[in-house]
N, C-alpha and C positions, 0 to 999 in steps of 0.2 A: 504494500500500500504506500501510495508517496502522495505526502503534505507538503503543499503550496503556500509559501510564505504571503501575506500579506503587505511584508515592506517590499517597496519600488524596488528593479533592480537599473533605474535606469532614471534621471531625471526626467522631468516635466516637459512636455514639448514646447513646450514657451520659454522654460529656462535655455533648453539645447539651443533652440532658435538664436535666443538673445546673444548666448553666449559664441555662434559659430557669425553672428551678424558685426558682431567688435570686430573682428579681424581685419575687415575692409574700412571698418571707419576709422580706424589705429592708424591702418596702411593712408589713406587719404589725408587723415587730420597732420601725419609724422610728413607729407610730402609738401603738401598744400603750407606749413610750417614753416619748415625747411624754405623753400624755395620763397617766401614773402622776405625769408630775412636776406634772399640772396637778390632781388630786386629793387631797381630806384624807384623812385615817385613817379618819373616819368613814364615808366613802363605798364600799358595797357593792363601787364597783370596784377600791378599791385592794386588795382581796384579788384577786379573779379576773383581773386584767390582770398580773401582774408571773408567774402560774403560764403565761401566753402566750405573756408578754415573754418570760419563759428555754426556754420548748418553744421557740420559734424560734429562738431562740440556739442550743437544741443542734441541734436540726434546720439550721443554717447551719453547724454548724462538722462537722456528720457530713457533708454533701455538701462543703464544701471538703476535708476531710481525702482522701473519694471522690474530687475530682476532681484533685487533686495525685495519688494511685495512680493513677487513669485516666489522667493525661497520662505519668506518668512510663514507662505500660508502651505506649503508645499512639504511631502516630507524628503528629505534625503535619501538616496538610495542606500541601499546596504551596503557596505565592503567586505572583503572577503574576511574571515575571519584570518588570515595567514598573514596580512599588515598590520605591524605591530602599532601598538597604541602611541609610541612616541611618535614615528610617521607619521597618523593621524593626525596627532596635534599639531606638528610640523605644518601638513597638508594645511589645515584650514587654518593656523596663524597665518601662512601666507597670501590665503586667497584674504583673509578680513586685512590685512596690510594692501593690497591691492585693490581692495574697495575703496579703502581710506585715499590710497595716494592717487588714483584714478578721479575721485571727486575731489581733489586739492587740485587736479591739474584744471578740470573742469572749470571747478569753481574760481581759481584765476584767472582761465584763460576769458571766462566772462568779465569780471573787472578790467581785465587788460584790455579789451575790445571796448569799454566805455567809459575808460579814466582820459581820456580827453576831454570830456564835460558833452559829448555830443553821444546819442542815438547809435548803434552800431548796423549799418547796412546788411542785410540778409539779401539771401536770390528770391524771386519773385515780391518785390517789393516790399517784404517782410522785414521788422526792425527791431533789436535788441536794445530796450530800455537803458540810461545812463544810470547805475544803481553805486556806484562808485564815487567818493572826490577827484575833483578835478584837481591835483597836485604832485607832484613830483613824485615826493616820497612814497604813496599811495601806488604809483605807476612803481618805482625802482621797486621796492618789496614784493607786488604783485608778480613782475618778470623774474625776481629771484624768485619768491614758491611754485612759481610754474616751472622753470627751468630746473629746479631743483625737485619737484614731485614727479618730474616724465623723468629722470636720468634713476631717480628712485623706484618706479613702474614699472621701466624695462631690465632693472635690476632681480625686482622682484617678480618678472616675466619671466625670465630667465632661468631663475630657478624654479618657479614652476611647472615650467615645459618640460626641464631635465628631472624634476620630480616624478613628474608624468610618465616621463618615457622609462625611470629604474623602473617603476611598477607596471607599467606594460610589458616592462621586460621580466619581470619575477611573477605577473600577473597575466594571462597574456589576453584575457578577458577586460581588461582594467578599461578599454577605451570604449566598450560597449554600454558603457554609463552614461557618456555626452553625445555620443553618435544620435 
């Protein structure tokens, strides 16, 4: 006779979603980034890249905001019994440091787009509120927590991934939980 657990072996399809949907706004938000600080004023793209830069931004902070509701109503899948518990903790200290520093980059990266004292431009004529002082120091801090919470992200990516992959590799089941 074989009993059928009732815990998930496999996240929620809305978390999977959220979480295979970061990858391209990550890739986008790091390019779109990148390339505003390597353009002048003058050039056509420093207008259209920074209205991308922040669509993505807020398009990553509505799916993290979704995926913190989704996990909190949601249950966790099981793990295998054969990953030890300090793993474990390991495991999910990093992902809650990655939630943290993902919404420090977010949430700068909004200040930074409206410490001008001006409205921040979106695509299709859509505008991000000035929620910020218009000041210097307000600006200089803001670019140090962002600069300094993405170099922190992909740190904490980093190990992640290669987290990921020891226990794919001692687990060979392990990635049948985000798929």
């Amino acid at each position: 006779m074989t009993t059928h657990s009732l815990e998930p072996t496999k996240y929620t399809i809305l978390v999977r979603i959220i979480h295979w949907t970061f990858i391209p706004l990550i890739i986008c938000s790091i390019v779109t980034g990148k390339i505003m600080t390597q353009v002048g004023f003058d050039d056509p793209l420093s207008y259209y890249l920074p209205q991308y830069h922040y669509l993505s931004g807020l398009t990553l902070f509505t799916l993290l905001f979704s995926r913190i509701l989704s996990r909190l109503f949601s249950k966790t899948p099981i793990y295998n019994p054969a990953i030890s518990q300090l793993n474990m903790i390991f495991a999910k200290s990093i992902q809650a440091l990655m939630l943290i520093t993902i919404s420090l980059v977010l949430i700068s990266g909004y200040l930074l787009a409206t410490a001008d004292g001006n409205p921040a431009k979106l695509p299709w004529g859509l505008w991000l509120i000035q929620i910020s002082p218009d000041d210097g120091f307000t600006l200089e801090l803001m670019l140090r927590v962002h600069i300094g919470a993405i170099i922190t992200f992909f740190v904490l990516l980093f190990v992640h991934v290669v987290g990921f992959i020891k226990q794919q590799i001692s687990h060979s089941s392990f990635i049948k939980r985000i798929l």
